[in-house]
C-alpha positions in Angstrom: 12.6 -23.8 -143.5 13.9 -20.5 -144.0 13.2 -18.1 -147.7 15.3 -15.6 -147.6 13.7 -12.4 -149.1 15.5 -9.1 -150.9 13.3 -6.1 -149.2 14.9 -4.2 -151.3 14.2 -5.1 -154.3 11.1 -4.4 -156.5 9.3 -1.1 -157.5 7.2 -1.4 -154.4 9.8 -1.9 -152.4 10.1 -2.1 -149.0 6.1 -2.0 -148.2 4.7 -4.7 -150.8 8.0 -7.0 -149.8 7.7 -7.0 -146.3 3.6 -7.3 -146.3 4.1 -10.0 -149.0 6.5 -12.3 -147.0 5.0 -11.3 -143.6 1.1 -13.1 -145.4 3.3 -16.4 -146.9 4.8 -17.2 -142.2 0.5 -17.0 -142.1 -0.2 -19.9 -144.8 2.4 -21.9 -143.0 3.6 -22.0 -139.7 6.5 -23.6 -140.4 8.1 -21.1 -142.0 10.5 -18.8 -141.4 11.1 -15.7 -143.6 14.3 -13.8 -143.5 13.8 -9.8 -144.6 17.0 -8.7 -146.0 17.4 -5.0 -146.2 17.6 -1.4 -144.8 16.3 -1.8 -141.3 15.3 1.8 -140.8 13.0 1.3 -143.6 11.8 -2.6 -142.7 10.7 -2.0 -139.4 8.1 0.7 -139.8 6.6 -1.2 -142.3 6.3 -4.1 -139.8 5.1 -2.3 -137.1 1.9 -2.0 -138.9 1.1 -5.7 -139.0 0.2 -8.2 -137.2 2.6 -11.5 -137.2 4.0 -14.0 -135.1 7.6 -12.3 -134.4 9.1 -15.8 -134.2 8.8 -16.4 -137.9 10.8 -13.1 -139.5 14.1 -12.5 -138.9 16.1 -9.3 -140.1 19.4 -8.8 -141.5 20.1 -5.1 -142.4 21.7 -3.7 -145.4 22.5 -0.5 -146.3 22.8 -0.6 -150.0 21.1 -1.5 -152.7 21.2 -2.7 -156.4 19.5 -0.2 -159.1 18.0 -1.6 -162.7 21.1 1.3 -164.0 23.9 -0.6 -162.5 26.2 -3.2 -164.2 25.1 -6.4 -162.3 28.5 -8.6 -162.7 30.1 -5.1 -160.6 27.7 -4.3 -158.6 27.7 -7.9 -157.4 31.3 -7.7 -156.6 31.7 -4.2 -155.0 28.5 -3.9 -153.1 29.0 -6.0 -150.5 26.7 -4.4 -147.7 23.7 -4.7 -150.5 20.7 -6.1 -149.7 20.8 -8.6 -152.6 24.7 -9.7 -151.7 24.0 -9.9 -148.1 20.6 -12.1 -149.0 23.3 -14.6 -151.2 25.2 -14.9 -148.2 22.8 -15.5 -145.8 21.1 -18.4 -148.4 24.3 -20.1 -148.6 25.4 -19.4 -144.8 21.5 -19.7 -142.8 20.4 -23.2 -141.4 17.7 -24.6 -143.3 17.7 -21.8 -145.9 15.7 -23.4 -148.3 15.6 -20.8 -151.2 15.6 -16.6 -152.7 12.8 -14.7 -153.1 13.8 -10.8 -155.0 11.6 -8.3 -157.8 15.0 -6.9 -158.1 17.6 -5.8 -161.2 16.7 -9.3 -162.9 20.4 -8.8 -164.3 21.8 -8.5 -160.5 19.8 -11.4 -159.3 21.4 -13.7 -162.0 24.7 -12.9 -162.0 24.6 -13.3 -157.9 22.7 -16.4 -158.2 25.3 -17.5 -160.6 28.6 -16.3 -158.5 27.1 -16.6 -155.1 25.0 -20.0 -155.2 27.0 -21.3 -158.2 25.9 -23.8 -160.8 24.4 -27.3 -160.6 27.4 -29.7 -161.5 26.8 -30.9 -165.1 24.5 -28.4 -166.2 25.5 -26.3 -169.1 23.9 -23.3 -168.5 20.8 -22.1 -165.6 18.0 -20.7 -167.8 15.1 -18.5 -166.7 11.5 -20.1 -166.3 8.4 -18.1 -165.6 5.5 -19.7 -165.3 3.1 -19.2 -168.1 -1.4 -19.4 -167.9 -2.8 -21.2 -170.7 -5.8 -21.7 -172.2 -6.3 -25.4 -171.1 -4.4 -26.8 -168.3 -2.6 -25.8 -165.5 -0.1 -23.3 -167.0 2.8 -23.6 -168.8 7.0 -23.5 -168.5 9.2 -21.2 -170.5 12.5 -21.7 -170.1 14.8 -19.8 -170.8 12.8 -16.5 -171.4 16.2 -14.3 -171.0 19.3 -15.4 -169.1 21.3 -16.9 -172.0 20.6 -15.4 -175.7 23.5 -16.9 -177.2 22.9 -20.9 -177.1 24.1 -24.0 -178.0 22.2 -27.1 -178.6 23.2 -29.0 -175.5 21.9 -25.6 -173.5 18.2 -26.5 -175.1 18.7 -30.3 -174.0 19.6 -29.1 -170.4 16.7 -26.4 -170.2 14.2 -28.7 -171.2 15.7 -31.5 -168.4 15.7 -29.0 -166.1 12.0 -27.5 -166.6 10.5 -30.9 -167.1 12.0 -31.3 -163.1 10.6 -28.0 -162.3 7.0 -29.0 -164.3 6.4 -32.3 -162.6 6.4 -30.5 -158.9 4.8 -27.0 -159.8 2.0 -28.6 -162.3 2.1 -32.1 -161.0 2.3 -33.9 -164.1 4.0 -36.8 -164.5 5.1 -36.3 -168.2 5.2 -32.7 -168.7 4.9 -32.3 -172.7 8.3 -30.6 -174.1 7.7 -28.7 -177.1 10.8 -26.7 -179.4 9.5 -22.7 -180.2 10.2 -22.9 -183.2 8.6 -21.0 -187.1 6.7 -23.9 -188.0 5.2 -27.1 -186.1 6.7 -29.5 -189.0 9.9 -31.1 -187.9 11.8 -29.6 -190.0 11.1 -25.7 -189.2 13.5 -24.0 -187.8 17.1 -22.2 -187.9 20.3 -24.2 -187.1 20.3 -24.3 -183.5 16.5 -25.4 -183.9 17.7 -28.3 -186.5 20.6 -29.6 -184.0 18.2 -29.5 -180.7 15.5 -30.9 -182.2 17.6 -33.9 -182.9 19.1 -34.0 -179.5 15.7 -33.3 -177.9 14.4 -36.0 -179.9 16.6 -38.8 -179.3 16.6 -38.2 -175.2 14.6 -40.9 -173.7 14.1 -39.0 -170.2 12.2 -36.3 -171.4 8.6 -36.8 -173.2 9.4 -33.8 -176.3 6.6 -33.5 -178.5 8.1 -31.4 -181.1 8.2 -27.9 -182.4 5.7 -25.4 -181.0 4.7 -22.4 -182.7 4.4 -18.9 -181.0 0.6 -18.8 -181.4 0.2 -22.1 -179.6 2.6 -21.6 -176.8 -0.2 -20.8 -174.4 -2.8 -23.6 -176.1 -2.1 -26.1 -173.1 -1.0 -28.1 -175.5 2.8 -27.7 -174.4 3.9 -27.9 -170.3 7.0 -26.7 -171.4 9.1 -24.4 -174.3 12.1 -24.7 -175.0 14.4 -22.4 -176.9 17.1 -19.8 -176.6 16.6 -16.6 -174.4 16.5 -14.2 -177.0 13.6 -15.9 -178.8 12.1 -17.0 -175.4 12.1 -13.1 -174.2 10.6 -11.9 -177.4 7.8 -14.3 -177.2 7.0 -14.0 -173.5 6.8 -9.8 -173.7 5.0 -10.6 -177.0 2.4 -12.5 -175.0 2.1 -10.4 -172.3 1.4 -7.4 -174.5 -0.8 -8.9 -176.6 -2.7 -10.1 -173.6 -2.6 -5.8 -171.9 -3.7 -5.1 -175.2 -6.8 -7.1 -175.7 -7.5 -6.3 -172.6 -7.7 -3.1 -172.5 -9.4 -2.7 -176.6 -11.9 -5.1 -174.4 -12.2 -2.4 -171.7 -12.5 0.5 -173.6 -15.3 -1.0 -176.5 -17.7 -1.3 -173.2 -17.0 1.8 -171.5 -17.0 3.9 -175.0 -19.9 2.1 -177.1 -22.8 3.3 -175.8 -25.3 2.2 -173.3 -25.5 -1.5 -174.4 -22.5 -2.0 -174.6 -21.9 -1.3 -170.6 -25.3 -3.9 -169.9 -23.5 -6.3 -171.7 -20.2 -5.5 -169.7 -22.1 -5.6 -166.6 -23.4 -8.8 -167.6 -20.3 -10.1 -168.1 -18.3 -9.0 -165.8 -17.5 -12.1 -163.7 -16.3 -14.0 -166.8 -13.4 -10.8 -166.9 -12.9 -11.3 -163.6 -12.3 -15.2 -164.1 -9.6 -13.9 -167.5 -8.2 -11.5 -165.2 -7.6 -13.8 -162.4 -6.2 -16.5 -164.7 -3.6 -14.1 -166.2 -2.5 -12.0 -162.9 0.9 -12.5 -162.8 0.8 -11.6 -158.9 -1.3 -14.8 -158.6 1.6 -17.2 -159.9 4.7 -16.4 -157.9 8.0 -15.5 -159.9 10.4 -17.0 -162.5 12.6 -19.7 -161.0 15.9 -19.3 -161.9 16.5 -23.2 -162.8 20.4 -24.7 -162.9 21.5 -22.9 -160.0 22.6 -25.2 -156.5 19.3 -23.5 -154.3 16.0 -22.5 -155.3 16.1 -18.9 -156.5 12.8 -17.1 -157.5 12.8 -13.7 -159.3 9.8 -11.9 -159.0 8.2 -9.5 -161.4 9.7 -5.9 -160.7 6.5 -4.4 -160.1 5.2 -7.3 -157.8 2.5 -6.3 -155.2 2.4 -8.3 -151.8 0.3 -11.1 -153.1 2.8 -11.8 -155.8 5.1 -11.6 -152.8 3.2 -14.0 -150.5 3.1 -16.6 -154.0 6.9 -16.1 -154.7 7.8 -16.8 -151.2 5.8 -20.6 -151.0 6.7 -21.4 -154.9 10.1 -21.1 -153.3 9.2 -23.1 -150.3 7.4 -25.7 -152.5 10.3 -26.4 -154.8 13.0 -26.4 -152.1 10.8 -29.2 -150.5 10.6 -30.8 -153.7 14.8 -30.7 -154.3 14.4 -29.4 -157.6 17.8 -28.8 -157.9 19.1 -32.5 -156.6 16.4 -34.1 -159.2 17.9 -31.7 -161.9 21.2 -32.9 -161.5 19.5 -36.6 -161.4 18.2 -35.9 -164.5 21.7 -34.0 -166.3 23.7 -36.9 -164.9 21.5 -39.6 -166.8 22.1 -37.9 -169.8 26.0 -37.7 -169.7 25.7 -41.4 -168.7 23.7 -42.0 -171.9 26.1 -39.9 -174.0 28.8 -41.8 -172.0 27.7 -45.3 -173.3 27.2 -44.5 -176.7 30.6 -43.5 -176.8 
Protein backbone atom coordinates (compact mmCIF):
# COMPACT_ATOMS: atom_id res chain seq x y z
CA UNK A 1 0.00 0.00 0.00
CA UNK A 2 1.01 3.42 -0.73
CA UNK A 3 0.07 6.94 1.94
CA UNK A 4 0.69 9.63 0.13
CA UNK A 5 2.16 12.41 2.36
CA UNK A 6 2.05 16.59 1.91
CA UNK A 7 5.87 17.43 2.94
CA UNK A 8 4.87 20.54 2.78
CA UNK A 9 2.57 20.92 4.92
CA UNK A 10 2.73 21.58 8.73
CA UNK A 11 4.71 24.20 10.86
CA UNK A 12 7.56 21.78 10.97
CA UNK A 13 7.60 21.19 7.70
CA UNK A 14 9.68 19.55 5.65
CA UNK A 15 12.05 17.94 8.60
CA UNK A 16 9.25 16.58 11.07
CA UNK A 17 7.23 15.21 7.70
CA UNK A 18 9.79 13.49 6.11
CA UNK A 19 11.36 11.96 9.49
CA UNK A 20 7.77 11.17 10.46
CA UNK A 21 6.70 9.12 7.31
CA UNK A 22 10.33 7.83 6.79
CA UNK A 23 9.67 5.91 10.97
CA UNK A 24 5.85 4.68 9.88
CA UNK A 25 7.97 2.30 6.05
CA UNK A 26 10.05 1.01 9.66
CA UNK A 27 6.70 -0.34 11.60
CA UNK A 28 5.79 -1.97 8.43
CA UNK A 29 7.48 -3.26 5.64
CA UNK A 30 4.85 -3.22 3.52
CA UNK A 31 4.49 0.11 3.07
CA UNK A 32 5.22 2.48 0.80
CA UNK A 33 5.20 6.22 1.55
CA UNK A 34 5.01 8.78 -1.19
CA UNK A 35 6.79 12.41 -0.09
CA UNK A 36 5.08 15.04 -2.02
CA UNK A 37 6.90 18.29 -2.08
CA UNK A 38 9.84 20.57 -2.91
CA UNK A 39 12.66 18.18 -3.71
CA UNK A 40 15.53 20.56 -3.08
CA UNK A 41 14.22 20.67 0.38
CA UNK A 42 13.13 16.72 0.75
CA UNK A 43 16.22 15.31 -0.04
CA UNK A 44 18.61 16.86 2.47
CA UNK A 45 16.41 15.96 5.03
CA UNK A 46 16.62 12.34 3.84
CA UNK A 47 20.05 12.07 3.44
CA UNK A 48 20.32 12.18 7.13
CA UNK A 49 18.47 8.94 7.70
CA UNK A 50 18.65 5.70 7.47
CA UNK A 51 15.66 3.81 5.38
CA UNK A 52 15.17 1.26 2.95
CA UNK A 53 15.04 3.50 -0.38
CA UNK A 54 12.59 1.02 -1.83
CA UNK A 55 9.78 2.15 0.42
CA UNK A 56 9.70 6.28 -0.31
CA UNK A 57 9.04 7.58 -3.46
CA UNK A 58 9.21 11.48 -4.37
CA UNK A 59 7.12 13.52 -6.46
CA UNK A 60 8.31 17.27 -6.44
CA UNK A 61 6.40 20.33 -6.14
CA UNK A 62 7.27 23.66 -6.23
CA UNK A 63 4.50 25.42 -4.52
CA UNK A 64 2.83 25.45 -1.63
CA UNK A 65 -0.57 26.21 0.19
CA UNK A 66 -0.23 28.96 3.11
CA UNK A 67 -2.92 29.06 6.36
CA UNK A 68 -3.40 33.09 4.48
CA UNK A 69 -4.70 31.77 1.27
CA UNK A 70 -8.33 31.13 0.14
CA UNK A 71 -8.41 27.27 0.02
CA UNK A 72 -11.38 26.79 -2.75
CA UNK A 73 -8.62 29.24 -5.10
CA UNK A 74 -5.72 28.09 -4.18
CA UNK A 75 -6.95 24.62 -4.85
CA UNK A 76 -7.84 25.57 -8.33
CA UNK A 77 -4.86 27.81 -9.46
CA UNK A 78 -2.01 26.13 -7.79
CA UNK A 79 -1.68 23.28 -9.66
CA UNK A 80 2.22 22.46 -9.15
CA UNK A 81 1.41 22.59 -5.12
CA UNK A 82 2.44 20.04 -3.04
CA UNK A 83 -1.10 19.51 -1.60
CA UNK A 84 -2.76 19.41 -5.45
CA UNK A 85 -0.14 17.33 -6.81
CA UNK A 86 -0.54 14.88 -3.50
CA UNK A 87 -4.67 14.70 -4.64
CA UNK A 88 -3.51 13.70 -7.90
CA UNK A 89 -1.20 11.29 -7.13
CA UNK A 90 -4.00 9.57 -4.42
CA UNK A 91 -6.41 9.33 -7.05
CA UNK A 92 -3.87 8.40 -9.98
CA UNK A 93 -0.97 6.03 -7.75
CA UNK A 94 -1.49 2.09 -7.71
CA UNK A 95 -2.53 0.99 -4.44
CA UNK A 96 -2.76 4.47 -2.95
CA UNK A 97 -4.40 3.67 -0.01
CA UNK A 98 -4.91 7.14 1.64
CA UNK A 99 -3.55 11.26 2.59
CA UNK A 100 -1.53 12.15 5.20
CA UNK A 101 -1.06 16.58 5.53
CA UNK A 102 -0.63 19.14 8.91
CA UNK A 103 -1.47 21.54 6.26
CA UNK A 104 -4.10 24.84 5.73
CA UNK A 105 -6.98 22.44 7.37
CA UNK A 106 -9.20 24.76 4.97
CA UNK A 107 -7.03 23.67 1.73
CA UNK A 108 -6.97 20.10 2.72
CA UNK A 109 -10.83 19.98 2.71
CA UNK A 110 -11.84 21.71 -0.03
CA UNK A 111 -9.14 19.42 -2.11
CA UNK A 112 -10.33 16.40 -0.47
CA UNK A 113 -13.79 17.49 -1.41
CA UNK A 114 -12.97 18.53 -5.30
CA UNK A 115 -10.17 16.19 -5.87
CA UNK A 116 -11.30 12.81 -4.08
CA UNK A 117 -14.99 13.78 -4.19
CA UNK A 118 -17.79 12.62 -1.95
CA UNK A 119 -18.97 9.19 -0.86
CA UNK A 120 -22.30 8.63 -2.99
CA UNK A 121 -25.23 9.13 -0.63
CA UNK A 122 -23.56 11.00 1.96
CA UNK A 123 -24.84 14.42 2.78
CA UNK A 124 -21.96 16.04 3.88
CA UNK A 125 -17.98 14.65 4.97
CA UNK A 126 -17.48 15.93 8.52
CA UNK A 127 -14.25 16.30 10.44
CA UNK A 128 -13.35 13.60 13.27
CA UNK A 129 -10.36 13.84 15.50
CA UNK A 130 -9.83 11.48 17.75
CA UNK A 131 -10.45 12.42 21.32
CA UNK A 132 -8.53 10.69 24.96
CA UNK A 133 -10.97 10.12 27.67
CA UNK A 134 -11.03 9.44 30.96
CA UNK A 135 -12.16 5.69 30.70
CA UNK A 136 -11.84 3.82 27.53
CA UNK A 137 -10.00 3.92 24.58
CA UNK A 138 -10.75 7.52 23.31
CA UNK A 139 -13.37 9.05 21.86
CA UNK A 140 -14.89 10.38 18.13
CA UNK A 141 -15.92 13.89 17.35
CA UNK A 142 -17.36 14.38 14.44
CA UNK A 143 -17.73 17.00 12.86
CA UNK A 144 -15.37 19.35 15.01
CA UNK A 145 -15.25 22.10 11.97
CA UNK A 146 -15.90 21.26 8.25
CA UNK A 147 -19.64 22.05 8.15
CA UNK A 148 -21.02 24.85 10.76
CA UNK A 149 -24.19 25.31 9.06
CA UNK A 150 -26.12 21.80 9.35
CA UNK A 151 -29.14 20.08 8.79
CA UNK A 152 -30.49 17.21 10.62
CA UNK A 153 -29.83 14.53 8.03
CA UNK A 154 -25.93 15.88 8.20
CA UNK A 155 -26.01 14.76 12.13
CA UNK A 156 -27.68 11.25 11.04
CA UNK A 157 -24.82 10.86 8.37
CA UNK A 158 -21.88 11.92 10.81
CA UNK A 159 -22.87 9.73 13.32
CA UNK A 160 -23.18 6.60 10.58
CA UNK A 161 -20.08 7.59 9.32
CA UNK A 162 -18.05 7.81 12.82
CA UNK A 163 -19.72 4.87 14.23
CA UNK A 164 -17.72 3.04 10.82
CA UNK A 165 -14.71 4.90 11.70
CA UNK A 166 -15.15 3.83 15.70
CA UNK A 167 -15.59 0.17 15.30
CA UNK A 168 -11.97 -0.09 13.37
CA UNK A 169 -9.93 2.63 15.28
CA UNK A 170 -11.36 1.59 18.92
CA UNK A 171 -12.57 -1.88 18.02
CA UNK A 172 -15.83 -1.82 19.48
CA UNK A 173 -18.52 -3.39 18.20
CA UNK A 174 -21.30 -0.89 19.26
CA UNK A 175 -19.59 2.37 19.49
CA UNK A 176 -22.00 4.47 21.89
CA UNK A 177 -23.46 7.64 19.90
CA UNK A 178 -24.20 10.49 21.99
CA UNK A 179 -25.95 14.22 20.68
CA UNK A 180 -23.69 17.37 22.29
CA UNK A 181 -26.17 18.91 23.37
CA UNK A 182 -27.10 21.73 26.85
CA UNK A 183 -28.57 19.18 28.86
CA UNK A 184 -28.55 15.22 29.00
CA UNK A 185 -32.57 15.12 29.20
CA UNK A 186 -34.10 14.35 25.92
CA UNK A 187 -35.50 17.23 25.44
CA UNK A 188 -32.37 19.79 25.74
CA UNK A 189 -31.36 21.27 22.96
CA UNK A 190 -31.98 23.91 20.04
CA UNK A 191 -33.97 22.96 16.89
CA UNK A 192 -31.43 21.20 14.95
CA UNK A 193 -30.72 19.25 18.33
CA UNK A 194 -34.78 18.50 18.65
CA UNK A 195 -35.05 17.22 14.82
CA UNK A 196 -31.66 15.00 15.07
CA UNK A 197 -32.31 13.61 18.13
CA UNK A 198 -35.45 12.21 16.59
CA UNK A 199 -33.80 10.98 13.59
CA UNK A 200 -30.83 9.64 15.59
CA UNK A 201 -33.16 7.96 17.69
CA UNK A 202 -35.28 6.15 15.44
CA UNK A 203 -32.20 4.68 13.26
CA UNK A 204 -31.82 1.07 14.09
CA UNK A 205 -28.05 0.83 12.69
CA UNK A 206 -26.45 3.00 14.99
CA UNK A 207 -26.54 2.22 18.98
CA UNK A 208 -27.30 6.48 20.03
CA UNK A 209 -27.49 6.83 23.58
CA UNK A 210 -28.71 10.23 23.78
CA UNK A 211 -27.58 13.76 24.47
CA UNK A 212 -24.16 14.36 25.94
CA UNK A 213 -23.21 17.30 27.74
CA UNK A 214 -19.86 19.17 27.11
CA UNK A 215 -18.42 18.26 30.56
CA UNK A 216 -18.94 14.50 29.85
CA UNK A 217 -17.74 14.45 26.32
CA UNK A 218 -14.42 13.08 27.42
CA UNK A 219 -16.08 10.69 30.43
CA UNK A 220 -15.73 7.44 28.17
CA UNK A 221 -19.12 7.32 28.50
CA UNK A 222 -19.62 8.39 24.73
CA UNK A 223 -17.35 6.58 21.61
CA UNK A 224 -18.76 9.09 19.60
CA UNK A 225 -20.40 13.04 19.49
CA UNK A 226 -22.30 14.19 17.29
CA UNK A 227 -23.27 17.71 16.39
CA UNK A 228 -22.74 20.58 14.05
CA UNK A 229 -19.12 21.99 13.40
CA UNK A 230 -19.55 25.09 14.94
CA UNK A 231 -20.47 23.65 18.31
CA UNK A 232 -18.11 20.62 17.70
CA UNK A 233 -15.00 23.24 17.16
CA UNK A 234 -15.96 25.24 20.17
CA UNK A 235 -16.04 22.25 22.35
CA UNK A 236 -12.87 20.53 21.03
CA UNK A 237 -10.54 23.92 21.48
CA UNK A 238 -12.53 24.33 24.76
CA UNK A 239 -11.12 20.87 25.76
CA UNK A 240 -7.93 21.23 24.62
CA UNK A 241 -7.44 24.51 26.49
CA UNK A 242 -8.85 23.56 29.43
CA UNK A 243 -6.59 20.50 29.39
CA UNK A 244 -2.99 23.33 28.51
CA UNK A 245 -4.45 25.08 31.25
CA UNK A 246 -4.58 22.61 34.08
CA UNK A 247 -1.66 21.64 33.02
CA UNK A 248 0.32 24.15 33.23
CA UNK A 249 -1.58 25.78 36.84
CA UNK A 250 -0.39 21.98 37.76
CA UNK A 251 3.26 22.84 36.59
CA UNK A 252 3.75 26.01 37.95
CA UNK A 253 1.97 25.22 41.81
CA UNK A 254 5.17 22.63 42.04
CA UNK A 255 7.82 24.55 40.61
CA UNK A 256 6.57 27.92 42.56
CA UNK A 257 5.30 26.53 46.04
CA UNK A 258 8.15 25.91 47.90
CA UNK A 259 10.32 23.06 48.65
CA UNK A 260 7.47 20.51 49.25
CA UNK A 261 5.76 21.14 46.84
CA UNK A 262 8.77 19.97 44.22
CA UNK A 263 9.15 16.42 46.64
CA UNK A 264 5.74 15.94 46.07
CA UNK A 265 6.26 16.69 42.20
CA UNK A 266 9.12 14.50 42.15
CA UNK A 267 7.15 12.00 43.61
CA UNK A 268 4.72 12.13 41.29
CA UNK A 269 6.14 12.67 38.37
CA UNK A 270 5.39 9.39 36.53
CA UNK A 271 1.64 9.68 37.18
CA UNK A 272 2.21 13.31 34.84
CA UNK A 273 4.05 11.49 32.65
CA UNK A 274 1.22 8.72 32.27
CA UNK A 275 -1.63 12.26 31.89
CA UNK A 276 0.75 13.68 29.49
CA UNK A 277 1.19 10.56 27.42
CA UNK A 278 -2.58 9.99 27.40
CA UNK A 279 -3.42 13.51 26.07
CA UNK A 280 -0.30 13.94 23.42
CA UNK A 281 -2.01 14.61 20.55
CA UNK A 282 1.29 13.49 18.58
CA UNK A 283 0.49 10.03 20.05
CA UNK A 284 -2.97 9.61 18.25
CA UNK A 285 -2.42 10.37 14.63
CA UNK A 286 -4.70 13.09 12.86
CA UNK A 287 -8.45 13.92 12.22
CA UNK A 288 -9.87 11.67 9.51
CA UNK A 289 -11.72 13.57 7.22
CA UNK A 290 -14.79 10.94 7.09
CA UNK A 291 -17.38 11.12 3.75
CA UNK A 292 -14.80 11.50 1.36
CA UNK A 293 -14.13 8.40 -1.52
CA UNK A 294 -10.25 7.67 0.12
CA UNK A 295 -8.91 7.84 3.47
CA UNK A 296 -7.75 11.40 4.17
CA UNK A 297 -5.98 12.23 7.49
CA UNK A 298 -5.34 15.86 8.51
CA UNK A 299 -2.78 16.28 11.00
CA UNK A 300 -2.37 18.80 13.69
CA UNK A 301 -0.50 21.91 12.12
CA UNK A 302 2.20 21.78 14.57
CA UNK A 303 2.66 17.93 14.34
CA UNK A 304 6.20 16.59 15.20
CA UNK A 305 7.47 13.27 13.44
CA UNK A 306 5.84 10.93 15.83
CA UNK A 307 2.47 12.53 15.21
CA UNK A 308 3.68 11.99 11.58
CA UNK A 309 4.73 8.33 11.93
CA UNK A 310 0.85 7.83 13.86
CA UNK A 311 -1.00 9.80 11.01
CA UNK A 312 0.69 7.90 8.36
CA UNK A 313 -0.56 4.05 9.82
CA UNK A 314 -4.04 5.53 11.15
CA UNK A 315 -4.24 6.07 7.41
CA UNK A 316 -2.97 2.77 6.51
CA UNK A 317 -5.21 1.07 9.19
CA UNK A 318 -8.43 2.59 7.90
CA UNK A 319 -7.71 2.13 4.21
CA UNK A 320 -7.23 -1.63 5.17
CA UNK A 321 -10.34 -1.43 7.02
CA UNK A 322 -12.43 0.25 3.78
CA UNK A 323 -13.86 2.77 5.88
CA UNK A 324 -15.14 4.51 3.20
CA UNK A 325 -17.01 1.29 1.35
CA UNK A 326 -18.55 0.40 4.95
CA UNK A 327 -19.63 4.11 5.19
CA UNK A 328 -21.51 4.01 2.20
CA UNK A 329 -22.83 0.40 3.41
CA UNK A 330 -24.03 2.05 6.22
CA UNK A 331 -25.71 5.52 4.33
CA UNK A 332 -27.20 3.16 1.76
CA UNK A 333 -29.20 1.17 4.56
CA UNK A 334 -30.47 4.16 5.74
CA UNK A 335 -32.04 5.60 2.38
CA UNK A 336 -33.34 2.00 2.01
CA UNK A 337 -35.12 2.33 5.38
CA UNK A 338 -36.31 5.88 4.51
CA UNK A 339 -37.13 4.23 1.11
CA UNK A 340 -39.64 1.58 2.68
CA UNK A 341 -41.33 3.68 4.95
CA UNK A 342 -42.31 5.68 2.22
Amino acid sequence: MRIIVDAMGGDLAPQQIVIGAVEATKEDKDLIVVLVGDTDKINPVLSGLEYNKTQVELIDAKEEITNDESPTMAIKLKKESSLVKAFDALNNLPDAGGFVSAGSTGAVLVGAFMKVGRIKGVSRPALAPLLPTYKGNGMILCDCGANVDCKPVNILHFAIMASAYAKESLKVEKPRVGLLSNGAEDKKGNELSHEAFALLKECGDINFVGNCEARDMLSGDFDVVVCDGFDGNIALKSAEGTANMMLNLIKDGVYNTGLKAKIGGLLLKPVFKSVKKKMDYNAHGGACFLGVNKIVVKSHGASKAKSITASVLQARDLAKADIPAKIKEGVDKVKIAETEEK
